[in-house]
C-alpha positions in Angstrom: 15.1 -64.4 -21.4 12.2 -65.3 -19.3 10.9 -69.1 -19.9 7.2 -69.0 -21.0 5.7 -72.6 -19.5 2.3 -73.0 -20.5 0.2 -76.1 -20.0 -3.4 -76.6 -21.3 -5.7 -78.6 -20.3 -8.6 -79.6 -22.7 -11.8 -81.8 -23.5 -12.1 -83.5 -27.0 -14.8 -81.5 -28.9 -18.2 -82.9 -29.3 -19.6 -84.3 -32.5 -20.5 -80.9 -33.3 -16.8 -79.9 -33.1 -17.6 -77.7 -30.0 -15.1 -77.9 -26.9 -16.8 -79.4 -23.7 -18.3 -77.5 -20.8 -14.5 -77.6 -18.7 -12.5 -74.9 -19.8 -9.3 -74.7 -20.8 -6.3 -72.9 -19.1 -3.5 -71.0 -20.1 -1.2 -69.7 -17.2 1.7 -67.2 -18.2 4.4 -67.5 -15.4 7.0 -64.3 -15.8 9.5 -65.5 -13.9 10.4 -68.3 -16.3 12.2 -67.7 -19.5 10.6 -67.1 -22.5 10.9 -69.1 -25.4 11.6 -68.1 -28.9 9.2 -69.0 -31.2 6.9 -72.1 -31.4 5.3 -74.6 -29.8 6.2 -74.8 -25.9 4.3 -77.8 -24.9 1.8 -80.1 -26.8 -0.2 -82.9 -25.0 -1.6 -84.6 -27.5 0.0 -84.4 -31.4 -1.5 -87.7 -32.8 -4.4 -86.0 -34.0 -5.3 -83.0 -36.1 -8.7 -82.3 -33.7 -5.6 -82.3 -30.5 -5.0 -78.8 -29.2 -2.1 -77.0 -29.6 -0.7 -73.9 -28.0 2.0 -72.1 -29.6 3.4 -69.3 -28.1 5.4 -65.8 -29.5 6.5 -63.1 -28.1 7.3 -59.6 -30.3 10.3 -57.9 -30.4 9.6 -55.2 -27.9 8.1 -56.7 -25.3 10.6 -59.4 -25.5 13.4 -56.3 -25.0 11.5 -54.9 -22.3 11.3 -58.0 -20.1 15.3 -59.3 -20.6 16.1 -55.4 -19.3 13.7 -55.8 -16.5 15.2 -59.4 -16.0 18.7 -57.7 -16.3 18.6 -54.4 -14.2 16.3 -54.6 -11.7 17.6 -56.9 -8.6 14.0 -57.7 -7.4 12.4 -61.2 -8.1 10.6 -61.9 -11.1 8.2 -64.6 -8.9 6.9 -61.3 -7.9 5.6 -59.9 -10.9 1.7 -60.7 -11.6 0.4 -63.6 -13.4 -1.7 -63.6 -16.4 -4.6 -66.2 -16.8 -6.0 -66.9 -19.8 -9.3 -68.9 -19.3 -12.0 -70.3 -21.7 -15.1 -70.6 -20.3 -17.9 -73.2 -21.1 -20.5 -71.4 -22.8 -18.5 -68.7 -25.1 -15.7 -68.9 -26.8 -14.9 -65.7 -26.0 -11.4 -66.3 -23.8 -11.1 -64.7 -20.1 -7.7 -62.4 -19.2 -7.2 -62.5 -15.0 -4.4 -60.0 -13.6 -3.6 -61.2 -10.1 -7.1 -63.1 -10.5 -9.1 -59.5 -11.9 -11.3 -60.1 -15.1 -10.5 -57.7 -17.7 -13.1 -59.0 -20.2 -14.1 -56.4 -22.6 -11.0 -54.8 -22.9 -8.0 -54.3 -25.0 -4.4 -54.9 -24.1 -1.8 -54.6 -26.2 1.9 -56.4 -26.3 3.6 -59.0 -28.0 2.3 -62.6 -26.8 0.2 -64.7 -29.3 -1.1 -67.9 -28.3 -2.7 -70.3 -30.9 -5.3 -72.3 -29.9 -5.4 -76.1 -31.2 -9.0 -78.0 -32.2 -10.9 -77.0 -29.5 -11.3 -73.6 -31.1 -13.7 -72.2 -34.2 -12.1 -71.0 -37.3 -12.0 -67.6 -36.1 -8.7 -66.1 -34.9 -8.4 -64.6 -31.1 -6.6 -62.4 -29.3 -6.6 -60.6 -26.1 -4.7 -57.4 -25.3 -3.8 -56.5 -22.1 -1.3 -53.4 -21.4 1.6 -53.6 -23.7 0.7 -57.4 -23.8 -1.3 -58.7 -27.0 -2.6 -62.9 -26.6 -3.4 -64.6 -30.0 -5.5 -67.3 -30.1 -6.0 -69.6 -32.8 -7.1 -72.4 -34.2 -7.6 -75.0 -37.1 -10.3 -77.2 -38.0 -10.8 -80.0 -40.1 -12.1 -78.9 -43.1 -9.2 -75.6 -42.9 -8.0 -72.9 -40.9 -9.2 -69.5 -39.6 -8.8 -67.2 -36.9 -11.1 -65.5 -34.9 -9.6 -62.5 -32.8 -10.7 -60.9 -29.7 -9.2 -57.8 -28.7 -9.5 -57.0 -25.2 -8.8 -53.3 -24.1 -7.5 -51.8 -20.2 -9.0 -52.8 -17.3 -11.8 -51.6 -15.4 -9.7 -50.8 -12.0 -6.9 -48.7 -14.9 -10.1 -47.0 -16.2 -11.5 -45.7 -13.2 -8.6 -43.2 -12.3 -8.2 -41.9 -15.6 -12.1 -41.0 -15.6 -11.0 -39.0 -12.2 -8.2 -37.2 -13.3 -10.7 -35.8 -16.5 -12.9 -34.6 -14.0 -10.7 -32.8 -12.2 -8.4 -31.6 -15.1 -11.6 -29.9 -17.9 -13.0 -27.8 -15.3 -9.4 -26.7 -13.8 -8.5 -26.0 -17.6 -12.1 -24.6 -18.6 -11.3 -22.2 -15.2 -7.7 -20.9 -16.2 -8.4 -19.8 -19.6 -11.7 -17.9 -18.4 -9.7 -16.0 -16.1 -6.7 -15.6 -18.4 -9.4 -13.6 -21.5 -10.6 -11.9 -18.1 -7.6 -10.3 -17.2 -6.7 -9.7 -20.5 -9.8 -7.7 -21.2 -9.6 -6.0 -17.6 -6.0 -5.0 -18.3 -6.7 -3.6 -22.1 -9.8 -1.2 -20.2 -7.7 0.0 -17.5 -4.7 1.0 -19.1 -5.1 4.3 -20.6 -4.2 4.9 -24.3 -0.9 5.9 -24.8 -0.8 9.4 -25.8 1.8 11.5 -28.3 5.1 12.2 -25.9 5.7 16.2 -26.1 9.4 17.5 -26.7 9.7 18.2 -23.4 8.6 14.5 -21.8 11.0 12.6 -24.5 14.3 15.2 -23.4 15.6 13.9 -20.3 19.3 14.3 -18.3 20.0 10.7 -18.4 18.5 7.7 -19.9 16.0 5.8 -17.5 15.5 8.5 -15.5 11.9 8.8 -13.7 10.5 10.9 -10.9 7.9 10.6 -8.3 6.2 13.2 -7.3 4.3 11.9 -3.9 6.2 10.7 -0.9 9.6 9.4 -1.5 12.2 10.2 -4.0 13.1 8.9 -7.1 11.1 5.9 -8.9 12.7 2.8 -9.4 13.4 1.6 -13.1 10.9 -2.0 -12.5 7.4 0.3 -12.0 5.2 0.0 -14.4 4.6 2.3 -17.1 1.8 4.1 -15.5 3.5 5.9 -13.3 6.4 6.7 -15.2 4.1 8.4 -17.7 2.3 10.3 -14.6 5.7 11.3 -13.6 6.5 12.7 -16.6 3.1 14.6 -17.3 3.9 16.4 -13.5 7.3 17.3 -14.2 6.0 19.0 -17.3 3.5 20.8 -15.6 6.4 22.0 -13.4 8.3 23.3 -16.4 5.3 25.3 -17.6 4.4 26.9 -14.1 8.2 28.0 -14.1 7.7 29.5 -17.9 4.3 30.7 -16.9 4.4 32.7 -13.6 6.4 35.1 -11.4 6.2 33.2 -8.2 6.2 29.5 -8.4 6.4 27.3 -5.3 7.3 23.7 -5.7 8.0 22.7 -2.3 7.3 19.4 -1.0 6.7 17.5 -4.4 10.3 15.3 -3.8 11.5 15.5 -7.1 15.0 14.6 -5.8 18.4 15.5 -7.7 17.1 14.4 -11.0 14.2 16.4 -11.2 16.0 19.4 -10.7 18.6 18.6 -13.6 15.8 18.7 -15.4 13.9 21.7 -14.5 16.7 23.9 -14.5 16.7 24.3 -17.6 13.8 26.0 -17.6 15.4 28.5 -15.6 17.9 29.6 -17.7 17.2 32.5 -19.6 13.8 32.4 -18.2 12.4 36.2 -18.3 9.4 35.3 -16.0 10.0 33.6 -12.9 11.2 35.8 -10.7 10.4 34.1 -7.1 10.9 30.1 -7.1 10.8 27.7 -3.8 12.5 24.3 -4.5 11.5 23.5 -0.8 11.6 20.1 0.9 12.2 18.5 -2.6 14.9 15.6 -1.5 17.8 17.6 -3.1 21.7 16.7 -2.4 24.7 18.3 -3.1 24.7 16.8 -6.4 21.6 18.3 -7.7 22.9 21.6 -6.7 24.8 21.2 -9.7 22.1 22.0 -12.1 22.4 25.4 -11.3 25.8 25.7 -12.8 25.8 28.0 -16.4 21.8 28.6 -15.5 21.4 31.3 -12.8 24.8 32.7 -14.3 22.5 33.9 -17.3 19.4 34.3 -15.5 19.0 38.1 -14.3 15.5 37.8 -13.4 15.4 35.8 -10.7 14.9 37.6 -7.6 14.4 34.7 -4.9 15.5 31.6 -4.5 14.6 28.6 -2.2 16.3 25.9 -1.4 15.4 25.2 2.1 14.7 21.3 3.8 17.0 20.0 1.4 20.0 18.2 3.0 22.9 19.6 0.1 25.3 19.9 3.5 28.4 22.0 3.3 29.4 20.8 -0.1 25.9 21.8 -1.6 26.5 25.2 -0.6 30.0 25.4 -1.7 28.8 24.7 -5.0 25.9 27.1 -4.9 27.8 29.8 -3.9 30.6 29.3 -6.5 27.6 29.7 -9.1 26.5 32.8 -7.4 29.6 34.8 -7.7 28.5 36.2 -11.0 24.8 36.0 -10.5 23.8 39.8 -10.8 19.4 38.5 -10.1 19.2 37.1 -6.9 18.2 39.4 -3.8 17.0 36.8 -1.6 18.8 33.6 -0.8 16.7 31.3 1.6 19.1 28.4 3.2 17.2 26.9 6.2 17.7 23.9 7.4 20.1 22.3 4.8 22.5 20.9 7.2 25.0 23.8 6.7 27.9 24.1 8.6 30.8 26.0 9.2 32.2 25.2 6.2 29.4 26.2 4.0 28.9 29.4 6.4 32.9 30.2 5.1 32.2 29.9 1.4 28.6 32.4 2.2 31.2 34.9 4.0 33.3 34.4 0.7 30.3 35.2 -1.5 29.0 38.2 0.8 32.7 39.3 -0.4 32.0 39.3 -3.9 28.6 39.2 -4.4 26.9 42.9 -4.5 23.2 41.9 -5.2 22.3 39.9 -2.5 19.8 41.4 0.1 18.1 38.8 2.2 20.4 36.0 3.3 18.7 33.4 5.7 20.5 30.6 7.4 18.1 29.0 10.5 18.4 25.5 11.9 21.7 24.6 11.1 24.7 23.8 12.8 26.9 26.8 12.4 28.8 26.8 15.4 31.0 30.3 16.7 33.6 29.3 13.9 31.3 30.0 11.1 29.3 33.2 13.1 33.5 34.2 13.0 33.5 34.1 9.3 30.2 35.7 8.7 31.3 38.3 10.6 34.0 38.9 8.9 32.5 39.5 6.1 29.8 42.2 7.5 32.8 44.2 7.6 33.4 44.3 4.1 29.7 43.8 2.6 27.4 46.9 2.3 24.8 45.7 0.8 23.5 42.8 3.0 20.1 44.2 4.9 18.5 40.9 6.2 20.9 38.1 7.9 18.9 35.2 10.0 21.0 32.7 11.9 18.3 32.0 14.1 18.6 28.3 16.0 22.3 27.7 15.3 24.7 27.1 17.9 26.6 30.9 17.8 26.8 31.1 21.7 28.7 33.7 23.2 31.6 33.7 21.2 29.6 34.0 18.2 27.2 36.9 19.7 30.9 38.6 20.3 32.4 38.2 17.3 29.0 39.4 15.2 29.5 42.4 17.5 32.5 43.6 16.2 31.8 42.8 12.5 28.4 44.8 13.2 30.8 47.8 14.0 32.3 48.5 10.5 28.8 47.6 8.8 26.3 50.0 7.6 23.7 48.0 5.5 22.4 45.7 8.0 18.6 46.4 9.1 17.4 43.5 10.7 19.5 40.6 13.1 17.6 37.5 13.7 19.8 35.4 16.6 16.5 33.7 18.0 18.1 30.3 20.0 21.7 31.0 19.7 22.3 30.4 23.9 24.4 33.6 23.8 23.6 34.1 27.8 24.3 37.7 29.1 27.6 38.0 28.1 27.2 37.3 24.5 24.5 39.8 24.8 26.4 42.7 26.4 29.0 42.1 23.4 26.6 42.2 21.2 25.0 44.9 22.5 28.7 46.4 22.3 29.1 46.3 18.7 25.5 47.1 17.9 26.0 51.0 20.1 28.6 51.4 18.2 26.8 50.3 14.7 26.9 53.1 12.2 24.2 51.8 10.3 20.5 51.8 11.1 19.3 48.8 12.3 15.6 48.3 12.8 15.1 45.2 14.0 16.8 43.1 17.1 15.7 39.5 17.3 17.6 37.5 20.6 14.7 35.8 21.8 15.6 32.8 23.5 18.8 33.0 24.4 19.3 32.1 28.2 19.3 36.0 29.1 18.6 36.8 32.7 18.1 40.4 33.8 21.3 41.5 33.9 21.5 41.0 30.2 17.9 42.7 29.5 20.3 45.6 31.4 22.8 45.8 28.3 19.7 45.5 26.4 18.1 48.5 28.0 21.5 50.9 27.5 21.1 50.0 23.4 17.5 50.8 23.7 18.0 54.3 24.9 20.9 55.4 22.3 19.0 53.6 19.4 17.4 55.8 17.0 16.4 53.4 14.4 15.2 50.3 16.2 11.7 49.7 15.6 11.1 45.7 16.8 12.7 44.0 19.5 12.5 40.4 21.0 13.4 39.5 23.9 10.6 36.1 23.7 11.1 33.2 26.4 14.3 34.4 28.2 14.2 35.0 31.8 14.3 38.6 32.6 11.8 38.3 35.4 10.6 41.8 36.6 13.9 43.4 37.6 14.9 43.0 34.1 11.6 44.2 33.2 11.4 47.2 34.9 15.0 48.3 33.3 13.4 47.9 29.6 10.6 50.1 31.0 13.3 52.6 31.9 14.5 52.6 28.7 11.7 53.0 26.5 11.0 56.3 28.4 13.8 57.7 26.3 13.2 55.6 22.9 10.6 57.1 20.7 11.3 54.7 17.6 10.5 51.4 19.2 6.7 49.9 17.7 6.8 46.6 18.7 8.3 44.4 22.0 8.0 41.1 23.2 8.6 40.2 26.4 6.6 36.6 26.4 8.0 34.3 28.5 10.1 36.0 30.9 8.5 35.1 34.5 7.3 38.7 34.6 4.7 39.5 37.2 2.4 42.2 38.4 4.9 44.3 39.4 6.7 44.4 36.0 3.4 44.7 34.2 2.5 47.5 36.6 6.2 48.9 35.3 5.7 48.4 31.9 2.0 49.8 32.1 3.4 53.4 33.4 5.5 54.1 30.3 2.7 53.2 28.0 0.7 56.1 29.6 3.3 58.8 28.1 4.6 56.5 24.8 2.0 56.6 22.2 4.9 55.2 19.6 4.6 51.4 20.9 1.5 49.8 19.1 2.4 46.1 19.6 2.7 44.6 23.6 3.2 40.7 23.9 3.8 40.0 27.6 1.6 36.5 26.9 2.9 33.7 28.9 3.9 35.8 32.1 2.2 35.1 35.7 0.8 38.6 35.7 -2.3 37.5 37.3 -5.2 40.1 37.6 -3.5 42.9 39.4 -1.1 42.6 36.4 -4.1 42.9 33.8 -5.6 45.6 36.1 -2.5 47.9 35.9 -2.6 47.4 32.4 -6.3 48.2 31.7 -6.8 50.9 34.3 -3.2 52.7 31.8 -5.3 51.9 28.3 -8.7 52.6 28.8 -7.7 56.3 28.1 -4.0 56.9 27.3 -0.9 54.8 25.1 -1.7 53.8 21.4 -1.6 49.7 21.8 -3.4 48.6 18.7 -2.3 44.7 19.3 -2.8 43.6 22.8 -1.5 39.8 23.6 -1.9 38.6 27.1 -2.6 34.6 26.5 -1.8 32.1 29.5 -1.0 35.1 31.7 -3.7 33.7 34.5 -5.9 37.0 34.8 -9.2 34.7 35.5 -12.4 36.2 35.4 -11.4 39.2 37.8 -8.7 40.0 35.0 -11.3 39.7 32.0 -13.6 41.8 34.0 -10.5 44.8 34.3 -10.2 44.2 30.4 -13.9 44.7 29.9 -14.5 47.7 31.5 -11.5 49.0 29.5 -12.9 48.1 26.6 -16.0 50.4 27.6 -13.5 53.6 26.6 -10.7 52.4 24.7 -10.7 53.3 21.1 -7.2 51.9 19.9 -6.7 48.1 20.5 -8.0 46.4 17.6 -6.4 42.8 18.2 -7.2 41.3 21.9 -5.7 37.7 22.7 -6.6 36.5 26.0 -6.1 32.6 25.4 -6.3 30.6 28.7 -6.6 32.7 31.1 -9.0 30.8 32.9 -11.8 33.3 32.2 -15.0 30.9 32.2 -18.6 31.8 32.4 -17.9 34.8 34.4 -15.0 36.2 32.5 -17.1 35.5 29.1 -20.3 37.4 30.5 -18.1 40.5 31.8 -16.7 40.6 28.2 -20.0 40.1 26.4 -21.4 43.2 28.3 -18.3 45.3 27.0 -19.5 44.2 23.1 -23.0 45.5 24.0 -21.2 48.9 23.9 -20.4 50.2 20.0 -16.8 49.8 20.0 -15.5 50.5 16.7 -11.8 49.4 17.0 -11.9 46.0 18.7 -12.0 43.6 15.3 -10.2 40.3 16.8 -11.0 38.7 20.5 -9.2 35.1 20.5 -10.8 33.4 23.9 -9.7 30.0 23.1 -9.1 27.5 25.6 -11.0 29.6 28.8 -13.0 26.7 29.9 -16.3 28.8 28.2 -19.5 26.7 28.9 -23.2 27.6 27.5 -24.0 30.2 29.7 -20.8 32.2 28.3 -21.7 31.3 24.8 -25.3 32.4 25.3 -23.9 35.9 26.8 -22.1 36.4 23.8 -24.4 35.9 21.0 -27.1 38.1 22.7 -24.0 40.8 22.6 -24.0 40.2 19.1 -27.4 40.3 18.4 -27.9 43.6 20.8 -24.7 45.9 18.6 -25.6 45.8 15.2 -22.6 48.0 14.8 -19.8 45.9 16.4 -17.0 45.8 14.4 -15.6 42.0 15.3 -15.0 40.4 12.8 -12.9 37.1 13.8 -13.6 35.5 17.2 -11.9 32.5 18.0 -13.6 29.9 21.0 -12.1 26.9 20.2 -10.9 24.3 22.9 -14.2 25.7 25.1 -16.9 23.4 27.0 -20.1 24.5 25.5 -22.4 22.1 24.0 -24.1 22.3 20.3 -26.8 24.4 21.8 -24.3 26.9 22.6 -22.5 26.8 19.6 -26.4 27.2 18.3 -26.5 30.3 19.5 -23.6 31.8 18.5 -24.4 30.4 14.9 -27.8 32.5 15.1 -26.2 35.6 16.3 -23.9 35.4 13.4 -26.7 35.4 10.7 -28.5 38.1 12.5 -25.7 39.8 11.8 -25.5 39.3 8.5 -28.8 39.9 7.8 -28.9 43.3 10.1 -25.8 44.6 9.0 -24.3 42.7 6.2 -21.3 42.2 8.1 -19.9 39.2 8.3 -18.1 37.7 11.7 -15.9 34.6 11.3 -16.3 32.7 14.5 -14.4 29.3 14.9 -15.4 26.5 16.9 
């Protein structure tokens, strides 16, 4: 234990038993050990007026310095001193720390000093910390004590008084915002209302849906949303109670959602059309299905489209159609089918005796599954509809549909739009199609790398067929040789409506072809030979063959380069044609000159002419000007859409045509639907 060594040095006191003017010291070294109890050191002890200092120190603060002196290896001389001073004038006793004055405060500890004669009757003490200094002292008529309490420091005070200013305002601050958000949040959220039946029956515990882009919530988001999802997928169930044709593509609903919505389904005596389009479905959600459409016999169409379900989806759709005796139309596009899945439709088109429509584009069904398909056209009479457009079939797959098309007599219309069957998978096809003993109406091999010597095998179907109304032929590369051998052909055919030969590098001298037969056929109504270099001796074969004779009610010659030397052939026609209702003339390249040649035809009263589509013809003011002054001149005219978009005029020709419009209207109450 430290040693407390304390000296004093004093003056007698005066007559009036006051100490002199030279104050009296009491220096408390740390470093030396402390004494027990009791006087330390007394200079003079002859006389009761002698001063005495006797020295104590309390329990605790003798503990706490024999652990410091014990555990901490660094010098006690280094610790501060304490310097208890008297001054002259005041008995009032002076605490130094390292030479500070910390009059007028309190510390607080353990160490009493006692004062001899040279104090009054009063007890002191001083206080400083954890450290508490007792002074007293006797006189000679008896004893007192006189006690001065001195508290902290001045330099202790002055960063507590910083931290308070710092610390209210931070507090004052945090609960403001705290009962702020707390109010905001009660006013925002809305009231939670009464869950219906339907929101508090789910598939599986947890389960949420989201109905903008995305899938499936996640089981963290807040409750907002799940009670949004819920209200939604209710709404879904009542549209599929409600109506005959719902659509519900595109609203993501994933696997779960459909669990749950399938329920409405079953035994459902209203919904007899329903798209589950685009909605993030998987093989597993095709699952719902199971023990629904199995009791649902008035469901006519269903839509399953731009969901990836894959081969195993379809397997297990078609395993729940078997006994479905409803469903006429079954829409597949786009579902990542293969030739797996196409094998389980070819089983189903075995068994199932319902189904009409079947529709299988974009997917991946290679000549292996157009094998299996085919196989089971041979044994299905009641398919009327099959679509395989944009599938990888080739020419192996044209060949093999061929010879299941030979024992078939349901099927009306064969869709085989971008199957790359080349000219030998379309003389196969062609093949089995002479020898079909059905009627089939409508012929669809549009893109499919066929030169003219496969629109040859084409033309020698054309002439037998009977009962073919539409054929496509759309962005192959007959050129005019292969042109001029469907011309051929159609001299024979009087059932064929509608061709389209877009795309084909035809030229003048295929359109010239092609215009001939139209002057003796009055049964085609619908010519597409758009995107062909036909130029304007092409347009001018054409119009010179329609301005009196054929029965084209839907003309199309967009990007066929006529210019305004074309447009002007096509104008005069107009003059005396009284058939073609629907005129598409997109980019040609017809300009101001084109546009006024054409708005002098619309002077005339042409009562059959209802659509002209000049979009993208490099039309400046002048044309726009030329047409509205048409407009305005034939009160009568019959147009009622006229499409010049992607044109150069400015607003004041788009001014113009506005007016003419409302004269129109005003004139004749008709109204024309012009688009910018």
């Amino acid at each position: 234990m430290a040693l407390i060594r304390d000296w004093a040095r004093q003056e007698k006191p005066t007559q009036t038993g006051r100490r002199g003017s030279k104050p009296y010291l009491t220096e408390i070294d740390p470093s030396s050990p402390f004494p027990a109890a009791g006087p330390s050191a007394t200079p003079s002890s002859s006389s009761s007026s002698s001063s005495s200092f006797f020295f104590f120190v309390d329990a605790h603060v003798k503990q706490a310095y024999t652990s410091m002196a014990s555990t901490s290896s660094i010098s006690l001389h280094s610790l501060p001193k304490l310097t208890l001073r008297a001054s002259g004038r005041s008995r009032v006793p002076e605490l130094r720390f390292f030479g500070v004055p910390c009059s007028g405060h309190r510390a607080r500890g353990g160490l009493r000093a006692r004062p001899g004669p040279p104090s009054q009757d009063e007890p002191r003490f001083l206080r400083y910390g954890g450290l508490v200094i007792v002074a007293a002292s006797a006189s000679r008529s008896g004893r007192s004590r006189r006690t001065y309490r001195e508290g902290s420091s001045l330099a202790a005070a002055a960063p507590v008084k910083q931290v308070a200013s710092f610390a209210v305002p931070a507090g004052v601050f945090v609960v403001v915002t705290f009962v702020l958000w707390k109010l905001v949040e009660k006013l925002m959220m809305p009231k939670r209302g009464t869950p219906s039946k339907i929101e508090n029956k789910s598939p599986t515990q947890g389960m949420k849906w989201s109905f903008a882009a995305g899938t499936n919530l996640l089981s963290n988001l807040n409750a907002k949303i799940e009670r949004q999802s819920n209200l939604k997928i209710n709404e879904f169930a009542k549209e599929l109670r409600s109506f005959s044709s719902v659509d519900m593509s595109g609203r993501n609903f994933g696997d779960e959602g459909l669990f749950f919505l399938a329920e409405s389904l079953g035994y459902n005596q209203t919904a007899e059309e329903v798209s589950f389009a685009a909605n993030g479905i998987t093989a597993a959600g095709i699952k719902a299905f199971d023990g629904v459409l199995q009791s649902n016999i008035v469901l006519k169409t269903l839509d399953v489209s731009g969901n990836p379900i894959g081969d195993e989806g379809v397997k297990s759709l078609c395993d729940v159609l078997v006994n479905n005796t409803g469903i006429q139309k079954l829409l597949l596009n786009s579902t990542d089918l293969g030739d797996e899945g196409a094998k389980a439709i070819a089983e189903l088109l075995k068994k199932n005796s319902t189904l009409r429509i079947l529709e299988l584009n974009n997917n991946m069904i290679d000549y292996s599954g157009f094998t299996s398909l085919a196989g089971a056209l041979l044994e299905n009479n009641t398919i009327r509809n099959l679509h395989l457009n944009n599938n990888y079939g080739g020419a192996l797959g044209a060949n093999a549909l061929g010879k299941g098309l030979e024992g078939n007599k349901s099927l009306r219309e064969l869709h085989l739009h971008g199957n790359s069957i080349g000219d030998e998978g379309a003389r196969a096809l062609m093949s089995g199609l002479s020898s079909h003993k059905g009627k089939l109406a409508l012929l669809d091999i549009g893109n499919n790398s066929i030169s003219s010597k496969g629109a040859s095998h084409a033309a020698e179907y054309i002439k037998k067929s009977k009962s073919l109304l539409w054929l496509n032929l759309y962005m192959n590369d007959i050129g005019d040789e292969g042109a001029e051998k469907i011309a051929d052909a159609l001299k024979d055919n009087r059932s064929l409506t509608t061709i389209d030969l877009g795309g084909n590098n035809i030229r003048a001298k295929g359109a010239a072809a092609i215009s001939r037969v139209l002057k003796d056929n009055s049964v085609i109504t619908t010519l597409e030979i758009g995107y062909n270099p036909i130029g304007p001796d092409g347009a001018q074969a054409l119009a010179e063959v329609l301005k009196f004779h054929g029965n084209i009610k839907t003309l199309k010659l967009g990007w066929c380069q006529i210019g305004a030397k074309g447009a002007e052939s096509i104008a005069d026609m107009l003059r005396y044609n009284t058939t073609i209702s629907v005129l598409d003339l997109r980019a040609n390249g017809l300009r101001d000159e084109g546009a006024v040649c054409l708005a002098r035809s619309l002077k005339v009263v042409n009562e059959a002419l209802t659509s002209l589509d000049l979009g993208f013809n490099e039309i400046r003011d002048d044309g726009a000007f030329a047409i509205a002054q048409a407009l305005k001149t034939n009160e009568d005219v019959a147009v009622a859409a006229l499409n010049l978009a992607s044109n150069l005029f400015t607003k004041f020709g788009q001014s113009a045509l506005t007016d003419a419009r409302d004269h129109v209207f005003e004139m004749s109450e008709k109204e024309i639907n012009i688009f910018f």
